[in-house]
Structure formats: C-alpha cells, structure tokens
C-alpha positions in Angstrom: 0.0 0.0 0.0 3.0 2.6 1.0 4.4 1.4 -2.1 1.7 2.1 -4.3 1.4 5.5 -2.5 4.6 6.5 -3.1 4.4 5.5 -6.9 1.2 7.6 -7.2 3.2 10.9 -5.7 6.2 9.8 -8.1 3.9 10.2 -11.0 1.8 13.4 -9.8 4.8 15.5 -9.5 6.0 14.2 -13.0 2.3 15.6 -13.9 3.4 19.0 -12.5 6.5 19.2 -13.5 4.9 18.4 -17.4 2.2 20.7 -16.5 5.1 23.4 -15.6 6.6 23.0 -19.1 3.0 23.3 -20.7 2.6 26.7 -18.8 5.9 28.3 -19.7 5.2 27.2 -23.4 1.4 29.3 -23.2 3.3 32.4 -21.3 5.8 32.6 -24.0 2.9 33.7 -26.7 3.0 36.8 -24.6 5.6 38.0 -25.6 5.9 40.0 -29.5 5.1 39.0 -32.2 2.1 37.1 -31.1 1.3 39.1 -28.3 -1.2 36.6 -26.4 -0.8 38.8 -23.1 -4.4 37.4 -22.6 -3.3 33.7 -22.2 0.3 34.4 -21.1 -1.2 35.6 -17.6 -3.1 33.3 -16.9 -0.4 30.6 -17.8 1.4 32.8 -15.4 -1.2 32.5 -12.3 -1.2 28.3 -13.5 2.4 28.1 -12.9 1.8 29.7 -9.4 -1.3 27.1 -8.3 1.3 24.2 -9.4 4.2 25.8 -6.8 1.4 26.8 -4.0 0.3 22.9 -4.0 3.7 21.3 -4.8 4.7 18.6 -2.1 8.4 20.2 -1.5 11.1 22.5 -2.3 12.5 19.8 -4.7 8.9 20.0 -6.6 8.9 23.1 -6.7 12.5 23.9 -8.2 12.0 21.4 -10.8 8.9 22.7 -11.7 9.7 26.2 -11.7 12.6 25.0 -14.4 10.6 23.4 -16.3 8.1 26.6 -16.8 11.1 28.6 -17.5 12.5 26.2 -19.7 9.3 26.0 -21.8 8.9 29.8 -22.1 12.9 30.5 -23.1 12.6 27.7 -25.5 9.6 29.2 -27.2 10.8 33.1 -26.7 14.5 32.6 -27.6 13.7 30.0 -30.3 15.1 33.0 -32.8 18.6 32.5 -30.9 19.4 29.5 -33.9 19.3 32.0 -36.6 22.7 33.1 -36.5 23.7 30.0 -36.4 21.9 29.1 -39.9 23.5 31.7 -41.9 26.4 29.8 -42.6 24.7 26.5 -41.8 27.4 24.6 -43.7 29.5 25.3 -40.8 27.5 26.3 -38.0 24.3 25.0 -38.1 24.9 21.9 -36.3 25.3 24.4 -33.0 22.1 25.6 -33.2 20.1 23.2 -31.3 22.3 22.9 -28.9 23.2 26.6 -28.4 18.9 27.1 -27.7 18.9 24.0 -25.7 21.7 25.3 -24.0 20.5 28.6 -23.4 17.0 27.6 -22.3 18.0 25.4 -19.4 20.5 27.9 -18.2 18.4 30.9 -18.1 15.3 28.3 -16.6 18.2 28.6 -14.1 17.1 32.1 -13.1 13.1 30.7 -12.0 14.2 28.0 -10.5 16.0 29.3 -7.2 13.1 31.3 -6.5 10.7 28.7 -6.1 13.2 25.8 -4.4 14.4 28.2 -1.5 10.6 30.1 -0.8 9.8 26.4 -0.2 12.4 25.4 1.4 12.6 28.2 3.6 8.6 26.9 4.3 7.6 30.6 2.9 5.8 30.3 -0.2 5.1 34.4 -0.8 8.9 34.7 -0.6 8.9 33.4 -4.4 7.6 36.4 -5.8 10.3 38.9 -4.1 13.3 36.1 -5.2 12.0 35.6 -8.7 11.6 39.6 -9.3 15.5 39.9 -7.8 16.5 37.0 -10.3 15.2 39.0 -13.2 17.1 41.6 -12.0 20.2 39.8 -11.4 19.6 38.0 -15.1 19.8 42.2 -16.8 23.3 42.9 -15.1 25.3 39.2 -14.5 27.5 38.1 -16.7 27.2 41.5 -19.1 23.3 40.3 -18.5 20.9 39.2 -21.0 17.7 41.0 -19.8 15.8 40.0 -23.0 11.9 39.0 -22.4 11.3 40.4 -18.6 8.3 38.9 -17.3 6.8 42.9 -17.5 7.4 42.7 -21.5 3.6 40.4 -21.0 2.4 43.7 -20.9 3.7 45.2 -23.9 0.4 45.4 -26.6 -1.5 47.2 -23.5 -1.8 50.5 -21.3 -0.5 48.9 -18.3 3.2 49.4 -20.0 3.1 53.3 -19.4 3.4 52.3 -16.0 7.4 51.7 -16.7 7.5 55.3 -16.4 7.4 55.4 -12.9 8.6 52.0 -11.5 10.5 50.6 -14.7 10.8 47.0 -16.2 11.7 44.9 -13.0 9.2 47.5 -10.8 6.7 46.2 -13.3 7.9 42.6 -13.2 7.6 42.2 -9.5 4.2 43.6 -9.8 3.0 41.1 -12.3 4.7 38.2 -10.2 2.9 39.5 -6.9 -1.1 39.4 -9.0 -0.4 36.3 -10.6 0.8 34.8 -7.3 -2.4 36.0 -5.2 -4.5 34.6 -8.3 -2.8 31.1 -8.2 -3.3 31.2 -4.6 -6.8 32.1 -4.9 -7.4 28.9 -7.6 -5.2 26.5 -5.0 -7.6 27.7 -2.5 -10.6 27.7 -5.4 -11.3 31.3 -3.8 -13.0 33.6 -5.9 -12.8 36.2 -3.3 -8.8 35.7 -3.5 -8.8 35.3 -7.2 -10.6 38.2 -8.3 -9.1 41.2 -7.0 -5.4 40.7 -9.5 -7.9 39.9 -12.1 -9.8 43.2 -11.7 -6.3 45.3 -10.8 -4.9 44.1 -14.1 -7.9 45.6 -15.8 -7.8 48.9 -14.4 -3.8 48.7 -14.9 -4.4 48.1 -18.3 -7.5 50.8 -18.7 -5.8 53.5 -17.0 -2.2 53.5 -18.5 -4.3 53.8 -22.0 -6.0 56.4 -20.1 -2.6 58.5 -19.4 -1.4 58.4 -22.6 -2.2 61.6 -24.6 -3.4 61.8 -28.2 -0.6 61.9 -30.8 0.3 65.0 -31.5 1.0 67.2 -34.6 3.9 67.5 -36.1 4.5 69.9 -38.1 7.2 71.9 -37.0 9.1 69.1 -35.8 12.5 68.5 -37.4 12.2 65.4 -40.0 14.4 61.9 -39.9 15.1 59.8 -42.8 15.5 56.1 -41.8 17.2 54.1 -45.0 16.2 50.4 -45.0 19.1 48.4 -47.3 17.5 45.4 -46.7 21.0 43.0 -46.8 20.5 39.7 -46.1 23.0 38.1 -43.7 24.3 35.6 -45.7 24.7 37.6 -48.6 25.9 41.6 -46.6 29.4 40.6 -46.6 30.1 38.6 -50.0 32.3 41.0 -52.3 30.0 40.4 -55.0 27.0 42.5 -53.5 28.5 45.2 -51.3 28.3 47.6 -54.2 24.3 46.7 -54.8 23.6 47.2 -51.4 25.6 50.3 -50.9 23.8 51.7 -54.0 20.6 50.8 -52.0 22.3 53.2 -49.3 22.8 56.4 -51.2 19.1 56.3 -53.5 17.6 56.5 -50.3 20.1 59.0 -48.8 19.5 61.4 -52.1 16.0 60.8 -52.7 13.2 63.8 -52.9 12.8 65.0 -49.7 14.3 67.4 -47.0 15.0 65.8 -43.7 16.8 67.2 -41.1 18.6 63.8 -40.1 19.3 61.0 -42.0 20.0 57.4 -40.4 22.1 54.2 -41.7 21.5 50.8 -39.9 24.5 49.3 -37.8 27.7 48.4 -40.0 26.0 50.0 -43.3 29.2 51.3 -45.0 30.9 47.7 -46.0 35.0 48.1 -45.0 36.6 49.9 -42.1 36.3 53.9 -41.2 40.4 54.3 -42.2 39.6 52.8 -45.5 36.1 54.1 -46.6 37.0 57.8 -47.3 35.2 57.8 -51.0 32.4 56.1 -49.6 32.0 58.6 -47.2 32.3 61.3 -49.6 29.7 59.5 -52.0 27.8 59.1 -48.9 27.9 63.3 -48.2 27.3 64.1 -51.8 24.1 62.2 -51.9 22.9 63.6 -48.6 23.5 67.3 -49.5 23.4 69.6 -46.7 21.8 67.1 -44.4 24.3 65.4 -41.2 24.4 61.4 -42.1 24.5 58.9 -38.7 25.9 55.8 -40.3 27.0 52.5 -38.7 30.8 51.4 -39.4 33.7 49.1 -38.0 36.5 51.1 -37.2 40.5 49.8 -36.4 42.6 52.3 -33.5 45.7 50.7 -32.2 44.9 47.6 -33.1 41.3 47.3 -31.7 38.3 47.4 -33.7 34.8 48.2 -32.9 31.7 48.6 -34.2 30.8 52.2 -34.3 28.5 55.1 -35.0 29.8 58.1 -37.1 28.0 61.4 -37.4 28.4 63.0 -41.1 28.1 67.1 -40.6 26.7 68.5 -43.2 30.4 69.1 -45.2 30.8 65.2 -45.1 33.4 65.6 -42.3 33.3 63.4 -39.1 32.0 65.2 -36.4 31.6 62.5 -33.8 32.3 59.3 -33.4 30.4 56.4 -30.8 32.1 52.4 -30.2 29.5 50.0 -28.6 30.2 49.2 -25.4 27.9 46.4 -24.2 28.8 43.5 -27.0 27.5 40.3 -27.5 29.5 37.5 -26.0 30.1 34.6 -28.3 29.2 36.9 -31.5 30.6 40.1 -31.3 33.6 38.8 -28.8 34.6 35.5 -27.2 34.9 35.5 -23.6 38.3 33.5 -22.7 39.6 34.2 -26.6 43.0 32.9 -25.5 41.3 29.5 -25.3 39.1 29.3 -28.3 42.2 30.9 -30.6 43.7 27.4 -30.2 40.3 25.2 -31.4 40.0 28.0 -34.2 36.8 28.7 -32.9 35.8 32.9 -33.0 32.6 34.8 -32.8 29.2 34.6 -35.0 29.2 38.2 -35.8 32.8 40.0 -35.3 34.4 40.9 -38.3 38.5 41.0 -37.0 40.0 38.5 -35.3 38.9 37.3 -32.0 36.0 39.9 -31.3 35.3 43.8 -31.1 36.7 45.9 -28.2 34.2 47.7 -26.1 33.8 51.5 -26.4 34.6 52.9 -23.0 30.7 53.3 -22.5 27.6 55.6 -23.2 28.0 59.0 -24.7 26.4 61.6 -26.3 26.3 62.6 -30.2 26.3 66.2 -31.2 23.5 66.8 -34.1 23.7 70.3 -34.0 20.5 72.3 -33.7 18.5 68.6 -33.1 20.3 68.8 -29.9 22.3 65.5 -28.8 21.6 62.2 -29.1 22.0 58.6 -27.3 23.5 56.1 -29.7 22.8 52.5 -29.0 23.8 49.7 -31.5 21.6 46.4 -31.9 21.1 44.8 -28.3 22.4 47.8 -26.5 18.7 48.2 -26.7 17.8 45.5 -24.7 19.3 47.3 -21.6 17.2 49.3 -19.7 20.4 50.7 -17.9 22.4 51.8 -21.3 19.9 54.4 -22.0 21.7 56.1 -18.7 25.3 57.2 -17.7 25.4 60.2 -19.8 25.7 63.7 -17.7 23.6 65.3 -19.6 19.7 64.3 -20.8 19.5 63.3 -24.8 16.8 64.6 -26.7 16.6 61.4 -28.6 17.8 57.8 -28.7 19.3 56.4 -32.2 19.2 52.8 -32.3 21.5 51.8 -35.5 21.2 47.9 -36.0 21.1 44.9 -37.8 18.4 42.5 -37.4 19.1 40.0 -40.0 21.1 38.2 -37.0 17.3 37.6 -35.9 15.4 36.0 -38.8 12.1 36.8 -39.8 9.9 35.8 -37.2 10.2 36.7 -33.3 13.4 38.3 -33.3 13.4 41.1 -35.3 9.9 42.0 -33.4 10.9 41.2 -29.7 13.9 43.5 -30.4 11.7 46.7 -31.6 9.1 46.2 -28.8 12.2 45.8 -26.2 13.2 49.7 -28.3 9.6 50.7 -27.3 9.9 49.8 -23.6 13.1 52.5 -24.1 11.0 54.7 -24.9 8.7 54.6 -22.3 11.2 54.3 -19.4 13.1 57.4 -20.5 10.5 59.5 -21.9 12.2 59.9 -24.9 11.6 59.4 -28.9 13.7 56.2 -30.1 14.6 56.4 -34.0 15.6 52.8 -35.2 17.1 52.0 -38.1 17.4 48.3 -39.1 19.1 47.3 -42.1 16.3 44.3 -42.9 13.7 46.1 -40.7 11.8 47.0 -38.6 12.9 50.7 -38.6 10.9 53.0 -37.1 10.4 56.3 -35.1 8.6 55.9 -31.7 7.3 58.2 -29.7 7.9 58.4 -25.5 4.8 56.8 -25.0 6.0 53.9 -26.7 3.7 54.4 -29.9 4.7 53.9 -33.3 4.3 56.8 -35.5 6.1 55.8 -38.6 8.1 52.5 -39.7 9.4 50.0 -42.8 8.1 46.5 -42.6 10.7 43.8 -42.2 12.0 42.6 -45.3 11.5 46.0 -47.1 13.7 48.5 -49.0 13.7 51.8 -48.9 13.9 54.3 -46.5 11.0 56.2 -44.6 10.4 60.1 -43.5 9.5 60.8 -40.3 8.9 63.5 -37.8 10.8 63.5 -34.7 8.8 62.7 -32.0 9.4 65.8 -29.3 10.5 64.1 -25.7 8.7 64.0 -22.4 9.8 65.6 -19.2 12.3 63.0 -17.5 10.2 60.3 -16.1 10.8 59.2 -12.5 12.7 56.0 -13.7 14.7 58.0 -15.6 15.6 59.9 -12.4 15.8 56.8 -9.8 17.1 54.0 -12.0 16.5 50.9 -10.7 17.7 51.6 -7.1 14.0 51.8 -5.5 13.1 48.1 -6.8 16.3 47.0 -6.1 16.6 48.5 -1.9 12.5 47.4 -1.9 13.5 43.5 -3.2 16.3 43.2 -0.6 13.9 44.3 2.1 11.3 42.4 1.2 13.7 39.4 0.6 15.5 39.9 3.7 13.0 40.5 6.1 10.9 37.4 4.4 13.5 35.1 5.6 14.2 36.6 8.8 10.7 36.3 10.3 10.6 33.0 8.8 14.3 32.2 10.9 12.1 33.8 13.8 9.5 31.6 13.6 11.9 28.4 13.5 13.4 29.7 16.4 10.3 30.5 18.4 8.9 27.1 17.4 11.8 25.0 18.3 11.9 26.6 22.3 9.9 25.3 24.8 9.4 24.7 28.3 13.0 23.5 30.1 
C-alpha cells in the first residue's frame, strides 16, 4: 500500500512538473510577435497554483525549471538563426546553443521557487523571482531579453514603466499572478478576483494617461534608410556595391530631412579605409548630417561604431559599442578558443570587437544630442543612462538579419519601445532588414518599414517628455525594496523556527 502511494506521488509531480513546461510554453505567446498577453497571464497564475500545492522544495525547483524552460525555448527560439547563416559550418550548433540557453536561463526561475519552499515561505517566491530577473539584466554582461513585464507590452498597463521601470513592473505582475494562483489553489473567488480586476484597471488607466498623438508639423524630419541585406549575402564582395547603392538612392531621394539614419555596420569596409564612400555618402545627402554605422580599427582594436556626417561630409563625432555580445561580437576567454579555431558569430577582425569605453552623447547640432545605442544595446534598460547630460533622442543603429524573420526582429523593436517609455524619450531605429521605425515616448509607433522592405522612410521626430521618475531613480527603488522584502521574508521566517523550536525546560 506505501508502495503504491509513493508511486502515485512519483507520477503526480512528473504531472506538474509536465504541467510546468506546458505553462511556460502558453506564457511565451505573450511575448511580441504574437502578443497573447491574454493567455500568457493566466499561464502565469497556473504556474503559481502548481508551486502553492507542490509537495516540496525539490517540486517546486524542478517545476519552476521546467516553466522557464518551456517559455525561453519558445521566446528565444530565434537565438538559432545566427547559427543558420552559414549553416554549412554552423548550423549543427544551433540546437544545442537554444537548448543550451533555455535550461541555463530556466536557471534564473528556478532558485526562487526551491528556496521560498524550502525556507517553508511560499510568498517569498515572488520577491526572489523579481531579484532574479534583475540579477539575469546585469550578471555576466546580463541578458535581460523578455522580462516577465514585457507580457504587458500590446496594453496601457506598459506606461506604468515610467514610474517603476521593467523589473518595478515585473515584481508587480509576479505578486497578481501569485495572489491569483493562490486564490485557484484555494478555489477562492474572493482571492482570485481582486489581480484579475487590478490588471484591468492597470491596463485601462495606463491607456487612459497616454495623450493623443500629436501634430507635427514643426518638428525637425528623420530619414530612416532600410538596405535590406540579407545576412548571408551583406558581406560577399559580389554584392557590397548593390547594397551600398541601396544606401545612397535612399540617402539622395526627394525629400528634405533634417537627419538621416544608416542601420548598424551600413558602410561595408573599415572607417580608415572608406573615405570615397563617405564622400559618395555626403554628396548624396546634401546639406543634411548622415548617422551611419561602421567598424572602425585604433591601435589595433576594432569596434563597431557610430559616425556622425556634418553636413560638409566631415566626421564630427564618433560612438564604439560598449555592451557586445558575448560569443558573437567577442569570445569570452579568446585565449582559449584561438587554439580550437573557434571565434565569434558576428565579429568581423580577429577574435572579437573591443568595447567602447561606454555611453556618450552625439552632437547633431541644432536637433540637440543624441544617445546612440547599436543592436542589443537596446535591450538594456540601464544603457539608456550614464550620460551627464539628458539626450533629446535615442538612435538605435542595427542589424536584425542576425534575428530571422519571425520573433526576433519584433521582440527587439518592442524591447526599443519599452526605451522609450522608461526614458520619456523618442527612439529612431534603423534596421538594415527592418523594422525601422520612429517611436514616440509613449512607446507608440508613429512611422516605420516593414521587415523585409527596402527603402527608407520620413519621419517626424517625436518631441520628448519631461524625465520620467525611472529615468531619475534607475532601478535603485526596486532594487533596496527586493532586498527588504527578501531579507525581512526570511528573517521572520528564521524567527519563527526559532520560536517554534523553544519550549518549556
């Protein structure tokens, strides 16, 4: 009888655990380009019923990987596409680099629930899992990339990053869904409805805040060009004159912007050897400054930069990415991998890029100054700070080829929108396969060029908001609140050990 008992437990946690997977799969589809934000919660408030009934810590840590395992598998699933563009040589990696990838950042939920449980204090989870997304932006360079607050990315209850920022918002969504699981462990409607209702009226009044688009027509004008270079085909000598033609009929095109924007690595050799291009570059653009993406070579380093064109085709400023992609744009530990002949996906020299010595402003002249960020510098909530003074824009130069044609390229321009919102400040994206757009501080959309397009599109430049208060505090408020709340969680619950273990002598 014990035995069969014992077999029956066996096979209900296995049930979880599967369950686990299943919900981490359904909160994936919240995040872009599917958007389900009205399934992903849910699947959220499903993963916390499973941990509030599991039968220990051990149940709970392996069910918390799971969940996380399903959703990175689904969100990241883009991460094989660099992979395939030379897939004669590469593409056997790709499974195992998303397989890889998955489990580790599953990592991340999986503490969280093992040591709430452990610690016999289920409502800890919510505090440890909100400081784990946290730690998962800044460790290791950090890979912040699909926050749990991204769920809330098609609706109002975004704007509310203004105030309290991504992981602000994260812990907030962890701390509903956590009362509504406990309210369907409990099958309490009384407990269950309140989060449902406070995620309407989240939603309802941050749509509520946001003002009607405004007009533009005294707003200075950017041109965004579009080459539209496929990956596997940007580099080949063959085509760098087609798509640098691409580059300069867009630049020279009918029109008068004020600003005119090139993707990230547009002009196809290095800075100290592309003086005619540059000068082709000027003549098509007129009087109008050029920001361009280019790789650059001082002292031996190279980087991949941002130049600013002024108006006589001379360089006026210059901008090296700081915050590079390990394994693409640099190998960590490239004294070991030199020796297997094994280098980066995406760097162009050698063993990987140098880092630029971090963020800095662009002089445009009467548009003011500018934050340049190039491709995943984006993803970073805390790259769009460090500057002394406040930009009155952010330039995002990239190329999302890397990405594909399905989730990637979108999960990267909604994390540009969540930029925008934080720092109450227009982002202007150009992409080289798409999406490039202009967004306002609210986070809207006003102008853009589908994926897979060619051309170039003119915008207004949206005008900026006052600074927000996340743009004032950072993320120190979340962080001091999620060491109180984590701290003082597992002190009362040492406390209580204490106090139960003494008696009567």
């Amino acid at each position: 009888m014990a035995e069969t008992s014992a077999v029956q437990r066996a096979a209900l946690r296995k049930r979880r655990v599967a369950l686990g997977l299943m919900a981490g799969l359904v909160f994936a589809t919240g995040q872009a380009p599917l958007d389900l934000w009205y399934l992903a919660l849910p699947a959220l408030a499903s993963l916390f019923w499973l941990l509030f009934r599991a039968a220990g810590a051990r149940e709970a840590g392996w069910t918390g990987w799971a969940f996380g395992l399903g959703y990175f598998g689904l969100s990241l699933s883009w991460l094989v596409e660099p992979f395939m563009i030379d897939a004669a040589v590469t593409g056997w990696m790709a499974p195992f680099a998303l397989a890889l990838a998955a489990a580790g950042f599953a990592l991340f939920w999986t503490w969280p629930a093992w040591a709430a449980l452990r610690l016999g204090a289920p409502w800890l989870m919510v505090p440890f899992w909100a400081l784990s997304e946290l730690a998962r932006g800044y460790i290791l360079t950090g890979f912040p990339w699909g926050l749990v607050a991204y769920v809330w990315a098609p609706t109002g209850a975004v704007q509310s990053l203004a105030w309290i920022g991504p992981y602000g918002l994260t812990l907030l969504t962890l701390a509903l869904a956590a009362v509504a699981g406990r309210g369907l462990a409990k099958r309490s409607v009384r407990l269950a409805a309140p989060p449902v209702a406070f995620c309407v009226a989240l939603a309802l009044g941050g749509a509520w805040l946001v003002p009607a688009a405004e007009t533009a027509e005294d707003r200075p004008v950017i041109r965004l060009v579009q080459p539209n270079a496929p990956q596997d085909e940007k580099w080949q000598r063959e085509n760098a004159r087609l798509f640098f033609d691409r580059l300069i009929r867009a630049t020279g095109a009918d029109g008068t912007p004020d600003l005119i924007l090139w993707p990230e690595t547009a002009v196809p050799m290095l800075l100290n050897q592309a003086g005619e291009a540059l000068a082709v570059a000027s003549r098509a653009a007129g009087d109008t400054p050029i920001v361009l993406g280019i790789q650059r070579e001082a002292d031996g380093a190279y980087y991949n930069s941002a130049v600013v064109l002024d108006a006589g085709g001379r360089i006026a400023d210059v901008y090296d990415k700081h915050h590079l992609v390990p394994f693409g744009e640099y190998m960590p530990a490239a004294w070991l991998f030199r020796h297997i002949n094994v280098s980066g996906l995406a760097q162009r020299a050698e063993y990987g890029y140098s880092a630029g010595p971090g963020p800095r402003l662009l002089d445009l002249g009467p548009l003011g100054q500018a934050l340049p960020l190039i491709c995943y510098e984006a993803v970073f909530p805390q790259d769009t700070r460090g500057t002394e003074a406040r930009p009155a824009m952010i330039l995002q130069l990239t190329n999302d080829a890397w990405f594909g044609t399905w989730s990637g390229p979108y999960q990267h321009l909604m994390q540009a929108r969540m930029r925008a919102i934080e720092q109450g400040l227009p982002v202007l994206r150009a992409a080289n396969t798409g999406v490039s757009a202009t967004i306002d501080p609210w986070g809207r959309i006003t102008a853009s060029l589908g994926l897979g397009e060619t051309g170039f599109v003119d915008a207004p430049i949206p005008a900026p908001r006052a600074p927000t208060l996340y743009a004032k505090t950072h993320d120190w408020p979340v962080l001091l609140l999620l060491i109180g709340l984590c701290g003082a969680g597992v002190l009362a619950r040492g406390r209580n050990r204490i106090d139960a273990g003494s008696g009567p002598v």
